[in-house]
C-alpha positions as CSV (number, residue, x, y, z in Angstrom):
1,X,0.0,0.0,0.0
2,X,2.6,2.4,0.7
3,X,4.2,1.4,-2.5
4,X,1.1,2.4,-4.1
5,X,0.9,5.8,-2.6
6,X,4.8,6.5,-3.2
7,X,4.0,5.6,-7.3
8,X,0.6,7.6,-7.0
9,X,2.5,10.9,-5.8
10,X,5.3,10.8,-7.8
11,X,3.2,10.3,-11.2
12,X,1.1,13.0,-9.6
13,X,4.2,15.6,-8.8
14,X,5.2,14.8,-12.7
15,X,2.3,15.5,-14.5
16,X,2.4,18.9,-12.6
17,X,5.6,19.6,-13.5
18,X,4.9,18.5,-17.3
19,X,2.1,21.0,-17.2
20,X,3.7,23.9,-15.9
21,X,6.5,23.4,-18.3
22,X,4.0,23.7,-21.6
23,X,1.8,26.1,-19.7
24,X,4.5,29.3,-19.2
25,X,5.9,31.2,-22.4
26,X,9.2,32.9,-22.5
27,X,8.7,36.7,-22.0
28,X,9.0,39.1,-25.0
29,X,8.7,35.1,-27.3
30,X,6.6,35.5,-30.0
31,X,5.2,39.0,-28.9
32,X,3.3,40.8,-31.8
33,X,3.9,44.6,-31.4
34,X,0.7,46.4,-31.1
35,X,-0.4,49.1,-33.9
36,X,-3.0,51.5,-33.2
37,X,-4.3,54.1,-35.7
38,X,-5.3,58.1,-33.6
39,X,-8.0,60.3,-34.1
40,X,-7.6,63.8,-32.6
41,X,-10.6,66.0,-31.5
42,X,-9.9,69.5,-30.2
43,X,-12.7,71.9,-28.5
44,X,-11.6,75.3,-28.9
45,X,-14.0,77.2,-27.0
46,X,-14.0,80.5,-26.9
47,X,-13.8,83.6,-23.9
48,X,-14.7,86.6,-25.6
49,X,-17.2,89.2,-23.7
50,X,-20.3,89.6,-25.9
51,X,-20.5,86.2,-27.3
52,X,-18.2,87.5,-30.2
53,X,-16.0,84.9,-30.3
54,X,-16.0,80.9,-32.1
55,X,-15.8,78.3,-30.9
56,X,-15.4,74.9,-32.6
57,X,-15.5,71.3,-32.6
58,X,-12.6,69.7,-34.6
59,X,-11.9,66.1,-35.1
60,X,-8.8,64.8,-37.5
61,X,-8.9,61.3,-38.3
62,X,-5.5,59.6,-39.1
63,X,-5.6,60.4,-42.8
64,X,-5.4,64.3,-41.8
65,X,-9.8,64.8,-42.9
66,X,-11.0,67.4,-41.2
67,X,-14.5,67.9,-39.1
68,X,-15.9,70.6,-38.0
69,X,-19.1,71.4,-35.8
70,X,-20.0,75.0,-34.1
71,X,-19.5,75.0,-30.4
72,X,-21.6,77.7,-28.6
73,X,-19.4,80.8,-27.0
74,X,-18.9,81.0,-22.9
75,X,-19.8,84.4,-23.1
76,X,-23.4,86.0,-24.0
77,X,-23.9,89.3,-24.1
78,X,-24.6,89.6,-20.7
79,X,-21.9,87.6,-19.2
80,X,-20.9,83.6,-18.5
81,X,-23.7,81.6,-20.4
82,X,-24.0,78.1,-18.4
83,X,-26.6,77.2,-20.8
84,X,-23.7,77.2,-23.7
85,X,-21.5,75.6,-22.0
86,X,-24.0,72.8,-20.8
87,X,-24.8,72.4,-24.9
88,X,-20.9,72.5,-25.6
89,X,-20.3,69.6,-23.1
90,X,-23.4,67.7,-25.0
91,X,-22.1,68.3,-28.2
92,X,-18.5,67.0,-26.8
93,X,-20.1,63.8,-25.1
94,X,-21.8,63.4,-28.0
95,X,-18.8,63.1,-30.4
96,X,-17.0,61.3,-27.8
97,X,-20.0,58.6,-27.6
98,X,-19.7,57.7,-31.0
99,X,-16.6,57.2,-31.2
100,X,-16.5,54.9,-28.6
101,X,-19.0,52.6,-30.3
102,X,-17.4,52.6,-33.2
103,X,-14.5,50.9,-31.0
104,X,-12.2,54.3,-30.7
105,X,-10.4,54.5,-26.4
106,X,-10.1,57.4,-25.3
107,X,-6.4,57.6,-24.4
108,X,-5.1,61.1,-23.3
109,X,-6.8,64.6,-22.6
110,X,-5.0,68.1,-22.9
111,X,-6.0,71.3,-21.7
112,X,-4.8,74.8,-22.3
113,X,-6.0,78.3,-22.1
114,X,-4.4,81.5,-23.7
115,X,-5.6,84.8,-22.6
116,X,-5.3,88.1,-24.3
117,X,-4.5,91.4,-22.1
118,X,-5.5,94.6,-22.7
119,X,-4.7,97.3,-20.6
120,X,-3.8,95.6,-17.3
121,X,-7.4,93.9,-17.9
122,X,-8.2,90.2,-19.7
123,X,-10.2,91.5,-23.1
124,X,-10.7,87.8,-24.6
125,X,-9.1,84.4,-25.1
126,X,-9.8,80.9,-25.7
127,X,-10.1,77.6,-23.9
128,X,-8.5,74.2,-25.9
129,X,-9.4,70.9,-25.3
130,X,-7.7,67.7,-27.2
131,X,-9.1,64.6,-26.8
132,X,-6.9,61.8,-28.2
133,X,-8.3,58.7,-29.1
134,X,-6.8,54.9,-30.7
135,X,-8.1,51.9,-31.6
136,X,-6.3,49.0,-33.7
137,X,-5.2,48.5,-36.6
């Protein structure tokens, strides 16, 4: 019986070994590299007092095309307009939302804001977004 148990445990200890021999890869083996194609979209919104200023929403796919959608201005005539930049952020989401579906990740966000002075006192400037995205090739 103890025979028995001895062979049982050393077929047993190497089967596992045979498996965890076939069951690890070498690192960096047969490693495909990974290719992704980018799509950039930019929000350049707009800070000029009186709603004078444009704002846009510009998306450039990976063959350099072009789109281009009106963004509202912050400003309205009477000052901040929330309800703009509630639409702008629709309009964003909106563009983003698609492109997710259509299997685009979001991969990196960049903001910057450059502001115009005039006289010791901020006259206008504008507010960019860039939203890169990837999927594969």
């Amino acid at each position: 019986m103890k025979k028995h148990i001895t062979t049982v445990a050393i077929a047993a200890a190497s089967a596992l070994c045979t498996m965890g021999m076939f069951s690890f890869k070498p690192a960096g083996g047969d490693a495909t590299p990974v290719s992704y194609i980018y799509k950039q979209i930019t929000a350049v919104e707009s800070v000029v007092p009186g709603g004078l200023g444009r704002s846009r929403l510009l998306t450039t796919d990976d063959e350099g095309q072009m789109l281009e959608k009106e963004l509202k201005n912050f400003y309205s005539m009477v000052g901040i307009n929330f309800e703009n930049i509630a639409t702008n952020d629709r309009v964003i989401v909106d563009r983003l939302n698609e492109y997710s579906a259509q299997g685009w990740e979001l991969v990196q966000v960049t903001t910057a804001t450059n502001q115009q002075m005039s006289n010791g006192s901020s006259g206008s400037g504008i507010c960019i977004t860039r939203y890169l995205l990837r999927k594969l090739k």
